[in-house]
VOGU-3710 file (C-alpha; in Angstrom, 3 decimals, decimal comma):
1> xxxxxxxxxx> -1,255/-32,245/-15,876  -4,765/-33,241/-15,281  -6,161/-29,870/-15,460  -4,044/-29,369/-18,821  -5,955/-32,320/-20,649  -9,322/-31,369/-19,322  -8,559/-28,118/-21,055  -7,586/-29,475/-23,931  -10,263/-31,998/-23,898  -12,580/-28,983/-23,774
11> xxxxxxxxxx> -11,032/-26,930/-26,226  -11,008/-30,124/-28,489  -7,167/-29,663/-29,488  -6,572/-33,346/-30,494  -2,656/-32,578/-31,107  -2,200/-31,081/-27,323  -4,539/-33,946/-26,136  -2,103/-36,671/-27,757  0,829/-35,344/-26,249  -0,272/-34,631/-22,703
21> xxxxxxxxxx> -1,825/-38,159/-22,826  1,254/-39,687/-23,932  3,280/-37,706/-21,206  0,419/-38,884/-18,974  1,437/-42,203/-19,620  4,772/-42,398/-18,581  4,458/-40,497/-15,452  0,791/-41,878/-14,187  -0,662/-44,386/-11,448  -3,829/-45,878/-11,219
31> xxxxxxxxxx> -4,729/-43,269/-8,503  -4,226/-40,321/-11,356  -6,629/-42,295/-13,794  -9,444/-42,152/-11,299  -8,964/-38,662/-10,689  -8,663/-37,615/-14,368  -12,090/-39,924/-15,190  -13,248/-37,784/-12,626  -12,590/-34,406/-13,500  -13,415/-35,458/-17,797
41> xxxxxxxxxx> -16,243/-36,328/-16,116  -16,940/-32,654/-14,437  -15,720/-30,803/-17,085  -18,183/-32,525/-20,311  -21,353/-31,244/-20,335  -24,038/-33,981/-20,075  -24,759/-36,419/-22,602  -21,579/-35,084/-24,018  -19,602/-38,302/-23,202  -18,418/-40,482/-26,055
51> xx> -19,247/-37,618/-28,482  -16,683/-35,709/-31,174
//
């Protein structure tokens, strides 16, 4: 699921990234937010972060 919303984080496809996120939510634990920071993270190019 991670790898799904880094993609869609990347291919900046708000829709797909609202629903994965919301799926995220129900199913995730605080270990899966540290490894999805990490891998948004990886995948933005830098200085990208916090930019639309």
């Amino acid at each position: 699921m991670i790898e799904a919303i880094t993609e869609a984080v990347r291919d900046g496809d708000d829709r797909t990234i609202r629903r994965l996120l919301t799926r995220f939510a129900e199913l995730a634990t605080i270990s899966d937010l540290y490894a999805l920071r990490d891998t948004l993270d990886t995948a933005l190019p830098p200085g990208a972060h916090g930019q639309r």
